[in-house]
C-alpha positions in Angstrom: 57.0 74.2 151.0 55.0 77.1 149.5 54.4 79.6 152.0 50.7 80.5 152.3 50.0 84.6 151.3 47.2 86.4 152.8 44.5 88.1 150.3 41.9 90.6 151.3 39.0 90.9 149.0 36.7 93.9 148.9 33.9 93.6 146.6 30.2 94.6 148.0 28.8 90.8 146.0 28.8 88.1 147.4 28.9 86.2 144.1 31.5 88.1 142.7 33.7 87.4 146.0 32.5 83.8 145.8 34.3 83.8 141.9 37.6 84.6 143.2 37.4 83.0 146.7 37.3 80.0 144.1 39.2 80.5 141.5 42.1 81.3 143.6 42.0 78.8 146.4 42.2 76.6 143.1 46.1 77.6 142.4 48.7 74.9 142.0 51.8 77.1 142.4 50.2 79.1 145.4 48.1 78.5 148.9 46.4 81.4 150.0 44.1 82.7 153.6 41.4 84.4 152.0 39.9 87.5 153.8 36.6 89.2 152.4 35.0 92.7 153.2 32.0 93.7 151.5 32.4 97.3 151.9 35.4 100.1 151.7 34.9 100.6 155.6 35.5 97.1 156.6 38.0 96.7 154.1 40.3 99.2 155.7 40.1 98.2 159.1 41.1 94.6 157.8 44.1 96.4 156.3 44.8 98.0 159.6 44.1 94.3 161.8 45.8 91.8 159.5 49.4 92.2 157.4 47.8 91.7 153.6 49.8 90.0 150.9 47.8 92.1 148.3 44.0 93.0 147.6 41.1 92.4 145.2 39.3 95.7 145.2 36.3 95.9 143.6 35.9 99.5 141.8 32.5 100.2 142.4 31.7 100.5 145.9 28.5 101.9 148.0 30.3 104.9 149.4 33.6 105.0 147.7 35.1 104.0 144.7 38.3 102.2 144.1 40.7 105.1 143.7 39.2 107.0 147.2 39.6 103.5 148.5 43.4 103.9 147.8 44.0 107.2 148.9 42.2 105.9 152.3 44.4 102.6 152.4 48.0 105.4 152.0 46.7 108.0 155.0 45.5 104.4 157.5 48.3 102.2 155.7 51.6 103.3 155.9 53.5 100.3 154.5 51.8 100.0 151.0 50.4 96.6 149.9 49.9 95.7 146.3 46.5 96.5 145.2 45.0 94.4 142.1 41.4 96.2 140.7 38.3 94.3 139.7 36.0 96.8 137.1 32.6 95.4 135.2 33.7 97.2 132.3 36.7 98.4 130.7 37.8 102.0 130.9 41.5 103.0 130.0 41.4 106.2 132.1 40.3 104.4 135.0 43.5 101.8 134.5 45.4 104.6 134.0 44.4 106.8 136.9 44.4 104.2 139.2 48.6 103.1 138.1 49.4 106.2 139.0 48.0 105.5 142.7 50.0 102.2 142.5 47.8 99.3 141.4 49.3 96.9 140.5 47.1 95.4 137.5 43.6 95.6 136.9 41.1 92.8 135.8 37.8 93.2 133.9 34.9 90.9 136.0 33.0 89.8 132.8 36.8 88.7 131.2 37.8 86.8 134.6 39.5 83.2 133.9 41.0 81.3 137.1 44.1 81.1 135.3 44.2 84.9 134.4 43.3 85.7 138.0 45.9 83.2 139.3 49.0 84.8 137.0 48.1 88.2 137.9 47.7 88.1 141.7 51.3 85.6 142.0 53.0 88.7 139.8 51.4 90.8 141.4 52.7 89.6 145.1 55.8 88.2 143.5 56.9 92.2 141.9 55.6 93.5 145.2 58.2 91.3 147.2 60.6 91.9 144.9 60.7 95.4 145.1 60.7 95.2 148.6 63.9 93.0 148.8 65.1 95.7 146.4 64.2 98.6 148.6 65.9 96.9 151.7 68.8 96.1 149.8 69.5 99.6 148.3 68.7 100.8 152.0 71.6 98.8 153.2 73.9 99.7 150.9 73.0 103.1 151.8 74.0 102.5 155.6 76.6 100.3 154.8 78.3 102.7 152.6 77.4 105.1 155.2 79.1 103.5 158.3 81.8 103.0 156.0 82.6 106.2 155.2 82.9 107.2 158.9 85.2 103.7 159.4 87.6 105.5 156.7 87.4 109.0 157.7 90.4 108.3 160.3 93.6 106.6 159.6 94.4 105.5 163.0 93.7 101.8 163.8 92.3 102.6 167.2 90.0 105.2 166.0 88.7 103.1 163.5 88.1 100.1 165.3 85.9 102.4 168.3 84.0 103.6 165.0 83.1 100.1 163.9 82.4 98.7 167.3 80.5 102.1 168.1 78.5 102.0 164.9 77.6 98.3 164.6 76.4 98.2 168.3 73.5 101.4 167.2 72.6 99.1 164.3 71.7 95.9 165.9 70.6 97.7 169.2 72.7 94.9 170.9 74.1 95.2 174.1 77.5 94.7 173.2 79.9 94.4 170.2 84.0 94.0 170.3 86.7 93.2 168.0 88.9 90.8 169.1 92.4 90.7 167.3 94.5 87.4 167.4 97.9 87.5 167.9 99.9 84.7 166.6 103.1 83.4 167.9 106.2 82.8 165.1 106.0 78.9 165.7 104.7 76.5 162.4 102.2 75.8 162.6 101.4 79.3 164.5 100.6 79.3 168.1 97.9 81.9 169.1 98.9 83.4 172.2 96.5 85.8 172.9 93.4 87.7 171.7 93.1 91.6 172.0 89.8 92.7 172.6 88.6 96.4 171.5 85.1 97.6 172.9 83.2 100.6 172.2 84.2 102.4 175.0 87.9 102.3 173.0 89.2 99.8 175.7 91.2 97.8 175.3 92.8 94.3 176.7 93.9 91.3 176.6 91.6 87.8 176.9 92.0 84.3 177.7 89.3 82.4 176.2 86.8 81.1 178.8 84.9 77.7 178.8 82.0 79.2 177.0 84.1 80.8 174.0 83.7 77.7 172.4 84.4 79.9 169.1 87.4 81.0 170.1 88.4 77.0 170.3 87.2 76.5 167.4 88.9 79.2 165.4 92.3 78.0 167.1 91.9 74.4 166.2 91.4 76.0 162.5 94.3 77.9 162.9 97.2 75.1 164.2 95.9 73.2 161.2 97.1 75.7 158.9 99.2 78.5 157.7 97.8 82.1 160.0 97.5 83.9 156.6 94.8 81.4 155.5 93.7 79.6 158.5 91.6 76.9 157.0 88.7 79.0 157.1 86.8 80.2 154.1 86.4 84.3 154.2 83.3 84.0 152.4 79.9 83.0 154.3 81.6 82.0 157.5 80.1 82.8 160.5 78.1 81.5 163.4 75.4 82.7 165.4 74.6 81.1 169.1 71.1 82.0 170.8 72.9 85.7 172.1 75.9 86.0 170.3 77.0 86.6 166.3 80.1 86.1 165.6 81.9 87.4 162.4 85.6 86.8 160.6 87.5 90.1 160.2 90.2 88.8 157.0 92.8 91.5 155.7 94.3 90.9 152.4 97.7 90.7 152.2 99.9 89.9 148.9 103.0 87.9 148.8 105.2 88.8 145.3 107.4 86.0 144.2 109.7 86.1 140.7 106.7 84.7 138.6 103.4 86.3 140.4 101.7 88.3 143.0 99.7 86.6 145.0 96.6 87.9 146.8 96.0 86.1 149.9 93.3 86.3 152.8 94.5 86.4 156.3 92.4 85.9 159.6 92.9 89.4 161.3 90.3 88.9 164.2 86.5 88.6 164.6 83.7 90.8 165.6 81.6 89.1 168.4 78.1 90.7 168.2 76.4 89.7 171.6 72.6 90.0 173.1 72.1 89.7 177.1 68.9 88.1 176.7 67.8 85.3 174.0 67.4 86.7 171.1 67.3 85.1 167.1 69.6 86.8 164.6 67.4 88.0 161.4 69.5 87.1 157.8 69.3 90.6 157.1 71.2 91.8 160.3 73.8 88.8 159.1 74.5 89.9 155.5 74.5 93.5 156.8 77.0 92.9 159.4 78.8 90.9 157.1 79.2 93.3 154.6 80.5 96.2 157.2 83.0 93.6 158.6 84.3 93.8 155.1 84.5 97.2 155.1 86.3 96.8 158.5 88.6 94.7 156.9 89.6 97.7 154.0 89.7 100.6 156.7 91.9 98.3 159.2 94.2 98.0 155.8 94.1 101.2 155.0 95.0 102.6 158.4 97.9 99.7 158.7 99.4 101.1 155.4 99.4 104.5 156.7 100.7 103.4 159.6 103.4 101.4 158.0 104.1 104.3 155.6 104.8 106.9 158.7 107.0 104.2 160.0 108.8 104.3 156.8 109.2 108.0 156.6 110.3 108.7 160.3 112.8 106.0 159.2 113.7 107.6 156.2 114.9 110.7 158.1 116.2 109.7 160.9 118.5 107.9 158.5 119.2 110.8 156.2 119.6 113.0 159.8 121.8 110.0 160.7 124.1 110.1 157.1 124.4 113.8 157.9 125.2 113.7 161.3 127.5 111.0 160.3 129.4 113.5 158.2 129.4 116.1 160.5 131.0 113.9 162.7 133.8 112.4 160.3 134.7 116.0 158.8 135.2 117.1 162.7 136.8 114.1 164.2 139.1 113.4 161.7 140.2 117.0 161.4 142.5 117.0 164.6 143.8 113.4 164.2 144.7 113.9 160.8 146.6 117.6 161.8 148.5 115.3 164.1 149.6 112.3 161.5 150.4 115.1 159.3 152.4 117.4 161.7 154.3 114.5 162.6 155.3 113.2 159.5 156.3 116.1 158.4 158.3 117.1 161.5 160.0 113.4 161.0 160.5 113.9 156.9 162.2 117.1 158.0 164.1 116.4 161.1 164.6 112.7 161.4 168.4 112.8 161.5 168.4 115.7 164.0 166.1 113.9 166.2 167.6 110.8 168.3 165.7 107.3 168.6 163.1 108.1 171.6 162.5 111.5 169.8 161.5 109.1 166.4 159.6 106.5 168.5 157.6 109.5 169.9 156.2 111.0 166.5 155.4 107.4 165.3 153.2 106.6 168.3 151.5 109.4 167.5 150.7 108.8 164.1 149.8 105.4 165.1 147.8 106.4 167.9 145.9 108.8 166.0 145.4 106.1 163.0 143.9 103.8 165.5 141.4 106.5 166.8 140.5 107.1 163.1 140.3 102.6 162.6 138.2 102.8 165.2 135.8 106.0 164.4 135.2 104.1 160.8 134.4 101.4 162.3 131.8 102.4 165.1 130.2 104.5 162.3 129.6 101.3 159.8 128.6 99.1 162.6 125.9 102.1 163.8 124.8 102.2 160.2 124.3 98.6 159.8 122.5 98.7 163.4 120.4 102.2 162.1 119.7 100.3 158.9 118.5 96.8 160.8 121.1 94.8 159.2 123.1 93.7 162.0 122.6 90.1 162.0 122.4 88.4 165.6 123.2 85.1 165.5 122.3 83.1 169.0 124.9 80.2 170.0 125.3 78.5 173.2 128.4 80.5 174.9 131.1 79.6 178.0 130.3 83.5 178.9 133.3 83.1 181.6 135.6 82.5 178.8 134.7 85.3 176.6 134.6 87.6 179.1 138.1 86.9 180.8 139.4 87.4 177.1 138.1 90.8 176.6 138.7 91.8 180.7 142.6 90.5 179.6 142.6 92.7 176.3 141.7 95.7 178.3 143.7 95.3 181.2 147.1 95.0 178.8 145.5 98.1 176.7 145.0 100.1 179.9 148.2 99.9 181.2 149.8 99.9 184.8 147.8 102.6 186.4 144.6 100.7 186.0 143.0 97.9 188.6 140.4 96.2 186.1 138.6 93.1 188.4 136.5 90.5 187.4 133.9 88.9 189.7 131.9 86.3 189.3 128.7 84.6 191.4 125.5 82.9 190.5 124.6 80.8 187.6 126.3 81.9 184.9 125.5 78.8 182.6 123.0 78.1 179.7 123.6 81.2 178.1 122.7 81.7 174.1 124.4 84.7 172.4 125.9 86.5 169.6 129.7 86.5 171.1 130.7 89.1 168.4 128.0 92.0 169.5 128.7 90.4 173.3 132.0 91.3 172.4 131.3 94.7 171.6 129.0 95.7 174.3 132.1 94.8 176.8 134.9 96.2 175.2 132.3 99.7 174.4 132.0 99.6 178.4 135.3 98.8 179.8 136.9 100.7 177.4 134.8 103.6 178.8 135.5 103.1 182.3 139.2 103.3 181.7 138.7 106.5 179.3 137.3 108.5 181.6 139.0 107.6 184.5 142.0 109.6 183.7 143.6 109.6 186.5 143.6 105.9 186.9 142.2 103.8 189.4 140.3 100.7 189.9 137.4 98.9 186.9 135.5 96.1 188.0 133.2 93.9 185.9 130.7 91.8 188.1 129.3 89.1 186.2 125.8 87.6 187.8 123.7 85.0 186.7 120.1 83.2 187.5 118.3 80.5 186.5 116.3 83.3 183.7 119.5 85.8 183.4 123.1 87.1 183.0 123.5 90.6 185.4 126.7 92.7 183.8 127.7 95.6 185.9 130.7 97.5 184.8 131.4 100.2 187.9 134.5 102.9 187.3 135.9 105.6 189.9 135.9 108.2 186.8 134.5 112.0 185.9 130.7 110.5 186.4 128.6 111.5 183.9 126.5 114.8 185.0 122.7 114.2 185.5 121.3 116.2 183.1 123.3 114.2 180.2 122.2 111.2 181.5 119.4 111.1 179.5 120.6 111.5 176.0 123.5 109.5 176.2 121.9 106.8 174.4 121.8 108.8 171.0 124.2 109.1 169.0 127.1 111.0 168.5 126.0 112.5 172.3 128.7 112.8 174.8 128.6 114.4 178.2 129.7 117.8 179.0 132.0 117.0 181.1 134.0 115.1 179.0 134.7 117.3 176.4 138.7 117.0 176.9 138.5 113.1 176.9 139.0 111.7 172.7 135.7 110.3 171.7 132.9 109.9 169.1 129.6 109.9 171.3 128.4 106.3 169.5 129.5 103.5 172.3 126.6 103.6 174.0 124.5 104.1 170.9 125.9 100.8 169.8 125.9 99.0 173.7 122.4 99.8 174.0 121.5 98.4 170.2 123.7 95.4 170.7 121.7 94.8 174.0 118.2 95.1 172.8 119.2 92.7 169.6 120.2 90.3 172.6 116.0 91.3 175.0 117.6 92.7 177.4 118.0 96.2 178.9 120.6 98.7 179.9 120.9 101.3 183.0 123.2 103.7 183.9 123.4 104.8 187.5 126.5 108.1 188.1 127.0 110.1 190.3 129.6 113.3 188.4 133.2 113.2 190.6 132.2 109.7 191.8 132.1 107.4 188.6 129.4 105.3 186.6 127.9 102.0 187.0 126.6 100.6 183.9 123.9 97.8 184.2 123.5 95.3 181.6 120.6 92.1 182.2 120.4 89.5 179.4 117.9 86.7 178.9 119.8 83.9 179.0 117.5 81.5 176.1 116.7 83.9 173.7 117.9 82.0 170.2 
């Protein structure tokens, strides 16, 4: 349907006005509402009542002439309106002064042909709207690049979304806006378990969709059909408005490499839920522009996760180079003493064997073995840490009898410890239904008991209490030892940190670094409660169905 344009003419005949009321009402390709004034005066308070399409302005007026007519339409007009001019006669430096004041075209009466007058006035509006549409869009490219910039001026994710949300909210003069981010479960096809909703106040929390987010139902049915990183939903030109609320896709692009190709791919990061209080229809213009900063959105929220991802990268990068030097520290000192040891003794046995009688012999040779062990075992704590450090410790789930495995390594200790040790094993609850790596189960109990024996010198008694609920496994390894002073307690953890107290006592400082990695590989958490002089309780609780 042709949408009908309004044209004011101003010409002081009534003939004349008659002519082009005519000639133009007469147009195939255009319907005009035709408004006449037939002077200046009433001409421009026409212009100031009704919103003109374009004019006919007859040059030659009673008390002005066409070019003071425009330079009265610019000072009561503000928005200019394109202004077509009707001479009897033909004067080139009238044409020409009057371009320069922005008409359009300019006609010559005597020369006037409907079709002539019909062409000019439909370019005439048609070059006006167009370079209107231009205007607008070149605006909004200004703002958009504008907003933008400020979206990109931060690299952290929070800052940037407060930005958007801030920004957007000014623009549309809504009452609110909020990026909601989904989170996806690691099921196929992906569950969404929750959204993540950022305001403008730089809130943020977690939603449950209510019975009126009927997008947020719609954009989860999209997603269980498909794979998250695509989600069945076209990034281009998808949106919907509701009578209050817009609601936007926010896609990151993400690229998969494979041995033939790189792969660029769209995935559904979240949406931007623009929202009125009242009723209130959505213009296209607010649409595309929204559109095109939830775009830019998109780029900032990537570049902030790369930065992100990159400090993540370097903090790893040296903590392991801290790690490979502290790991060389540590070897060059540890092995120094042992190594004096072996070497004293075989020496001492190369030189004196056959002066030396059979316990003397069997003396020296523990102590090379000994030593060797401690040195087995220091190798072997620092490649299992690296592995751990490095994130390539593989945990592999299987259902367990946790009884069994634990009376093994309770047995293994009790025959290391020797006589002067009590190590107890209790047991209550449900200990059944358990899923675990039993090699990094292993190590976490023989790290522990081998610790409450170590620094319980002087012997005495090392109980293991094994607990279990319907959820969980409880481990709690208590020993009557040194204790560990408080204000070690905290760094204990780390590795290659022992406690000051137990500087007389053989050891490395990385069980507990281990125990604790072991632990969190398995989701659950470890506590230490010791008192120094009393002994230590060590607190392990596992999930029972992690797998």
């Amino acid at each position: 349907m042709v949408e009908t344009c309004t044209l004011l003419i101003v010409d002081d005949c009534a003939e004349d006005r008659e002519v082009c009321r005519r000639y133009l009402l007469k147009d195939p390709q255009q319907s005009y509402q035709i408004l006449e004034a037939d002077s200046a005066e009433d001409g421009l308070s026409l212009c100031q009542e009704r919103n003109c399409d374009a004019i006919l302005l007859d040059f030659c007026l009673p008390t002005m002439n066409g070019l003071e007519f425009l330079d009265a339409l610019k000072q009561h007009q503000p928005d200019p309106v394109p202004v077509i001019l009707l001479t009897g006669y033909g004067a080139e430096e009238v044409a020409v002064e009057a371009m320069k004041k922005g008409v359009q075209d300019y006609l010559i009466k005597q020369q006037l042909q409907p079709d002539v007058l019909q062409l000019t006035v439909r370019n005439a509006i048609q070059h006006w709207q167009s370079q209107i549409q231009l205007n607008k869009t070149e605006q909004r490219q200004r703002l958009v690049n504008t907003i933008a910039l400020h979206m990109r001026q931060s690299l952290d994710r929070q800052q940037v979304l407060h930005t958007a949300v801030t920004q957007i909210q000014q623009l549309l003069e809504c009452d609110q806006v909020a990026v909601y981010q989904a989170q996806y479960g690691e099921t196929q096809p992906p569950d969404l378990i929750k959204w993540q909703q950022v305001t403008a106040a730089g809130r943020t929390r977690t939603v449950s969709p209510s019975s009126s987010d009927l997008w947020i139902e719609t954009i989860e049915a999209a997603i269980h059909q498909a794979d998250p990183a695509n989600a069945a939903i076209d990034p281009i030109g998808w949106s919907w408005e509701t009578q209050n609320k817009l609601i936007l896709p926010l896609f990151l692009s993400s690229t998969e490499v494979t041995q033939e190709q790189s792969i660029q791919e769209q995935r559904l990061w979240g949406v931007l839920v623009a929202q009125h209080s009242a009723v209130k229809p959505w213009h296209s213009d607010e649409v595309e522009i929204v559109r095109e900063l939830v775009t830019q959105l998109g780029s900032a929220l990537q570049q902030a996760e790369q930065f992100s991802q990159m400090q993540v990268a370097l903090e790893q990068a040296q903590q392991l180079n801290a790690f490979k030097s502290q790991m060389v520290a540590t070897v060059s000192h540890e092995y120094r003493n042992p190594l004096t040891a072996i070497l004293a003794a075989a020496s001492t046995l190369k030189l004196y064997s056959e002066q030396f009688d059979l316990a003397q012999q069997q003396h020296l040779l523990a102590t090379i073995e000994d030593k060797a062990r401690f040195m087995t075992r220091l190798v072997e704590d620092l490649l299992v840490l690296e592995k751990l450090e490095l994130g390539q410790m593989g945990f592999r789930p299987l259902p367990l009898n946790i009884l069994e495995l634990v009376a093994d390594v309770v047995e293994e200790q009790r025959w290391l410890a020797g006589e002067q040790y009590e190590i107890i094993f209790r047991v209550s609850g449900n200990t059944k239904g358990f899923w675990g790596d039993s090699d990094l189960l292993r190590q976490i109990l023989v790290n522990l008991l081998s610790n409450g024996i170590k620094y319980s010198p002087n012997g005495g008694k090392v109980e293991l209490h094994l607990s279990g609920t319907t959820s969980h496994l409880i481990f709690s390894i208590q020993d009557q030892g040194i204790g560990i002073p408080l204000a070690d307690q905290e760094k204990l953890f780390q590795a290659f940190q022992r406690a000051s107290n137990a500087e007389a006592i053989a050891g490395t400082g990385l069980g507990l670094a281990i125990t604790q990695a072991c632990v969190k590989l398995h989701g659950g958490d470890i506590s230490i409660d010791s008192i120094e002089n009393v002994g230590t309780t060590v607190t392990i609780r596992l999930p029972k169905g992690l797998r």
